[in-house]
N, C-alpha and C positions, 0 to 999 in steps of 0.2 A: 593556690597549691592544693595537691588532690593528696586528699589520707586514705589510703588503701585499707580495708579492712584485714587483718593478719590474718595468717592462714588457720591456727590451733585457737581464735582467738579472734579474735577476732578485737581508744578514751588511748589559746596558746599566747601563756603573756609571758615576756620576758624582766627579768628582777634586774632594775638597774642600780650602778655602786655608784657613788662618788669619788669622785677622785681626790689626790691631795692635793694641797694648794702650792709646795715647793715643785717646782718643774722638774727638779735631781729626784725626789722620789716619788713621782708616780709612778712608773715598771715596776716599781716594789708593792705600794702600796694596790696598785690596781690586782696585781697577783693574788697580793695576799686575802683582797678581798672577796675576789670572785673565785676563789681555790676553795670550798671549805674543806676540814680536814675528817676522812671518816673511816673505820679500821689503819689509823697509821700512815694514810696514802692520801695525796691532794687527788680533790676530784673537780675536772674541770669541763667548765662548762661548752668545750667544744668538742669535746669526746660525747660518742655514748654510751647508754647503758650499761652497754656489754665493756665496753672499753674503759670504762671509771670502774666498772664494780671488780673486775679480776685482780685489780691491785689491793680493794678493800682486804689487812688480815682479819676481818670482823664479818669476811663474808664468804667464807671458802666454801663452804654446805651449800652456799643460795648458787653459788657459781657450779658448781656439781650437780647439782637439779638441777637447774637451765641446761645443762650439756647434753643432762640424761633425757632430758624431756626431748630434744629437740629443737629448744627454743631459741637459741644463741641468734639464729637469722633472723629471727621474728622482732627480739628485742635491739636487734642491730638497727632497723628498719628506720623508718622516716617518723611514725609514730603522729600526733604524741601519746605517751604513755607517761601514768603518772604508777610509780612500781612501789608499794608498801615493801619495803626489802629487811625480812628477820634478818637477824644475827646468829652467828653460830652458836651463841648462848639461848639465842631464842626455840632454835634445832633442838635443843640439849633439852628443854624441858619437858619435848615429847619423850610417850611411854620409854623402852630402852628396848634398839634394834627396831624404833619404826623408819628411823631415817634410811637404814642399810635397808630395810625391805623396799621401801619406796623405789631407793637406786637400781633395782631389779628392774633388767629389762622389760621382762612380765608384766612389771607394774607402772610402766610408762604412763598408761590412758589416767590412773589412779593420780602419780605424781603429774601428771599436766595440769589437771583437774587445782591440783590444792595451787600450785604455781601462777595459772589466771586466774584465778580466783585473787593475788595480791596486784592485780593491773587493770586500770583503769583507762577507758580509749578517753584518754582527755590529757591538758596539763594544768593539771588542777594543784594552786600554790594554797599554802598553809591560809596564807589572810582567805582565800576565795574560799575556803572546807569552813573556815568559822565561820564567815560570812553565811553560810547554807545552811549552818549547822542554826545560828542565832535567825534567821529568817524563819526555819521549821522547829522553831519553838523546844530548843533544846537537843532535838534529834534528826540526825538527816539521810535519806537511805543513799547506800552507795553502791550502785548497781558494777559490778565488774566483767571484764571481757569471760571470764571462766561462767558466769551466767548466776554466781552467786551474789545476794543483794545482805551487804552489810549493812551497818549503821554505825555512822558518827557521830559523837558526841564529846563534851569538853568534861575535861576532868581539873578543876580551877585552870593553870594556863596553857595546861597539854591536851592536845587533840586526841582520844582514844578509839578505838575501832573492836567493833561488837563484833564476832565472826558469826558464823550460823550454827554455834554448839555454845554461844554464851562465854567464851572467852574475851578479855579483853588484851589489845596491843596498843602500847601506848609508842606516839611519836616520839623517839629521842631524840632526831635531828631531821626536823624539817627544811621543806627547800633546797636539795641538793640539784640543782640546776644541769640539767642534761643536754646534748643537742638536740635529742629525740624528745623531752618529756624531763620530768622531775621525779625525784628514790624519796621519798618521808622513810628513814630509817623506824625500824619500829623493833620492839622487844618480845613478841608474840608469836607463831605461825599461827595464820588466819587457816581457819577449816571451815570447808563448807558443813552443811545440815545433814545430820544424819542421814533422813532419807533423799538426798542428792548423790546417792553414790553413784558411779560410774556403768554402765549398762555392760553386762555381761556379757561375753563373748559368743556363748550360746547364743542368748536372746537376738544377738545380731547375727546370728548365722544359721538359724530356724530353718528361713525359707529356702536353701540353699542343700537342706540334709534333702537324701531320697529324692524326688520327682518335685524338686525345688517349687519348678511352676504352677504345678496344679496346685500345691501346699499353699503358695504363697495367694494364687487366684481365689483360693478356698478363702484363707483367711481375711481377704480383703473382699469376699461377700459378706464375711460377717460384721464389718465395719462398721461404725457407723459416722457416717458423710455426710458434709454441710457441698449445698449445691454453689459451684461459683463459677459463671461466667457456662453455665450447661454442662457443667463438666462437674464429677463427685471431686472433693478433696476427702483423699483417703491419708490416716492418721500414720498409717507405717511406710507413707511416702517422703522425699525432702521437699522443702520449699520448692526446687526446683521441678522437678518433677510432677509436682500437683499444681504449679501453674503456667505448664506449658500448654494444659489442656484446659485454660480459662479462653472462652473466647473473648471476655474481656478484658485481658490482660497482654492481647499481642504487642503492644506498643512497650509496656513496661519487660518482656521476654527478650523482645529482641534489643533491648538496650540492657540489660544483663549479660547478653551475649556478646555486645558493641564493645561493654567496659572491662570485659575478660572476669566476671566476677559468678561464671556458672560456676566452678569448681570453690568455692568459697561459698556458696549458699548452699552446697550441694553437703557442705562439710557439718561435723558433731554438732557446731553450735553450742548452747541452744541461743537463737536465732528470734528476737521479736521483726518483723516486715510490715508496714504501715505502705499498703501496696495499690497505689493509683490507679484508675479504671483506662481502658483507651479514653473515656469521655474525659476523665480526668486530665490528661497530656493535651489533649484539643482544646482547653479551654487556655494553654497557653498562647504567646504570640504564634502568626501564621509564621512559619518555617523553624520555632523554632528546633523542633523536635527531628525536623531534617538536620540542620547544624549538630544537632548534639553527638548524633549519630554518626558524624565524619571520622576518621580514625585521630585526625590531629587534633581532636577536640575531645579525645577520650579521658583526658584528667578533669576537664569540668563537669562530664556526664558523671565519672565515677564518683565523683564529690555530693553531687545531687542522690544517686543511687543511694548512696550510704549514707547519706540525711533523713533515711527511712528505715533505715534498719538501728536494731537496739543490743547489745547482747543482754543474753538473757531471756527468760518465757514469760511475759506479761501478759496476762488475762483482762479483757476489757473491766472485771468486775475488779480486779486488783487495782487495775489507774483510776476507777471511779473512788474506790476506796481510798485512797493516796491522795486524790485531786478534794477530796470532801475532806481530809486530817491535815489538810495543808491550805485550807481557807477556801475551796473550789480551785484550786488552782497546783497543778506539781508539773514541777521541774525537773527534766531531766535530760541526758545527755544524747545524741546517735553515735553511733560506732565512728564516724566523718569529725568527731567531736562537737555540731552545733548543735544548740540548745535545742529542743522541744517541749513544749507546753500541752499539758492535758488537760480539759477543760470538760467537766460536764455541766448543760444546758436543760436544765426538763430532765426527759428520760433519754437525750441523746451522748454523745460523748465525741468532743472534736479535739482535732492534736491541731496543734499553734504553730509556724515555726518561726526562724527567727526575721524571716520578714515579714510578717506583718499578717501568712494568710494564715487560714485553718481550713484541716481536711475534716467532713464528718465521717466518723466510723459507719458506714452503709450493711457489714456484715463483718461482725467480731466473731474472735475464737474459733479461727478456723486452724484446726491440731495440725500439725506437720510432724514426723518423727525428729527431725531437727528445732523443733520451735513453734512458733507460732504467726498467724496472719492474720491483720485486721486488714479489712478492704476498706480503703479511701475514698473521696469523690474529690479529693485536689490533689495538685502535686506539691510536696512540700521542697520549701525554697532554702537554701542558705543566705543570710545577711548579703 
């Protein structure tokens, strides 16, 4: 099955119950166990997100952001998504009247921002966060679809979550079982880092005052550009856009286009791309790269696409950093939800993935105004 990356946003085990032993009451008992109960309302496991949380009364604030953002289609979706979800008490502890500012149309990009920032493209259950947390030695980052990179960590038997201004939210009720993903109720709103704020409307609409073109041609002489594929990647360009002029990138371009996923890299981000050479795709089976590219073969390409991309901005010196504080070796997720491994070698740096290969990093830190691109020399595989 193919996980689309969301549009604003861009993170699958299932908890099984037992049943009872008298025949007359399992419909009871299987209810009761797979219902758990949170703001007052059963939440069940074949509804989603959107559909369990608007009965929550513990959640009326998070339901009013989702609306205001936008997000209600996002979180409806196929997912998985694993959603840290405050409480209305958790609302209540910011300053007074930021929640009512947030709800301002105005401040849409603002409230998106704090929003994926509590969602993770994965489904990621309570055992598997400790599991990560006790492997990384007490503390483990949690990269989120909003591109902010938390941390978690245990507090005796409760999972808590670091935000990026040093707050802590502690899990109340873990494992709330979604169709799309899993809600870890938490006590907190998570905020991103001071300086993560949202890019100003000016700033995105520069090149566009006066004689737009020449403004914008000017300041993209003054750039400064990493060469890939003979072509400059310039920094106030998208992903998209700065690698349609890679000539080594035709094959990975037009399967972007294949999997309907231009307007989605084209989008805020921010955006990590872990992005295959044409050599790269040749070194697969012969045909297979014609197959992928068939229309009715479009949910397997999109699956593979997004086993390359990260949300978030990761700097090759940030994963070498990561991969050195977590033994040579760090884990983490693609937007598709399969694992990736970061591995430094000597002075090189190769991503893992979860079959078996590894791509080496041939040209890191290539800026994108949405993100970032490290250029591969494999293509990374899901399981």
């Amino acid at each position: 099955m193919s996980r689309q990356i969301a549009k604003a946003l861009f993170l699958s085990t299932a908890l099984a119950f037992a049943g009872a032993s008298t025949t007359a009451l399992v419909p009871t008992t299987a209810i009761a166990q797979e219902t758990p109960m949170v703001g007052g309302a059963p939440m069940y496991a074949s509804k989603n997100i959107i559909e369990n949380a608007v009965n929550s009364a513990d959640h009326t604030t998070l339901v009013a952001a989702v609306k205001a953002a936008g997000l209600v289609e996002t979180l409806s979706g196929e997912g998985p998504f694993t959603v840290f979800a405050p409480t209305n008490a958790a609302f209540e502890k910011l300053p007074a009247g930021t929640v009512e500012t947030l709800l301002k149309p105005e401040n849409k990009d603002q409230l998106t921002k704090i929003l994926t920032c509590h969602v993770v493209a994965a489904n990621a259950m309570s055992d598997a966060i400790m599991g990560m947390i006790a492997d990384d030695n007490g503390e483990h980052p949690v990269q989120t679809v909003g591109g902010c990179v938390f941390t978690a960590k245990m507090d005796g038997d409760n999972i808590v979550i670091v935000d990026g201004q040093g707050n802590e939210a502690t899990v109340t009720i873990p494992d709330v079982e979604q169709s799309n993903g899993v809600i870890h109720v938490i006590d907190t709103v998570l905020l991103p880092a001071a300086d993560e704020g949202m890019k100003s409307e000016n700033a995105m609409d520069e090149s566009s005052t006066g004689d737009g073109k020449m403004m914008n041609d000017t300041a993209m002489a003054d750039e400064d550009t990493v060469m890939v594929g003979g072509a400059p990647m310039y920094p106030s360009k998208t992903i998209v856009e700065n690698a349609v002029n890679s000539k080594d990138h035709t094959t990975l371009v037009a399967a972007v286009k294949a999997a309907g996923l231009v307007e989605t890299l084209s989008g805020e981000g921010p955006f990590t791309v872990f992005a295959p050479t044409n050599a790269a795709f040749e070194k697969l089976p012969a045909g297979t790269v014609e197959t992928l590219l068939k229309p009715e073969n479009k949910d397997q390409l999109t699956k593979i696409l997004t086993a390359h991309v990260v949300a978030g901005d990761l700097s090759a010196d940030e994963l070498r950093r990561l991969a050195r504080k977590h033994g040579g070796r760090y884990n983490f997720n693609a937007v598709s939800g399969d694992a990736l491994t970061a591995v430094v070698k000597g002075r090189s740096l190769y991503i893992f993935d979860e079959a078996g290969g590894a791509g080496k990093v041939t040209i890191s830190d290539v800026n994108q105004s949405n993100g970032v691109i490290h250029v591969v020399d494999d293509v990374l595989l899901p399981k």
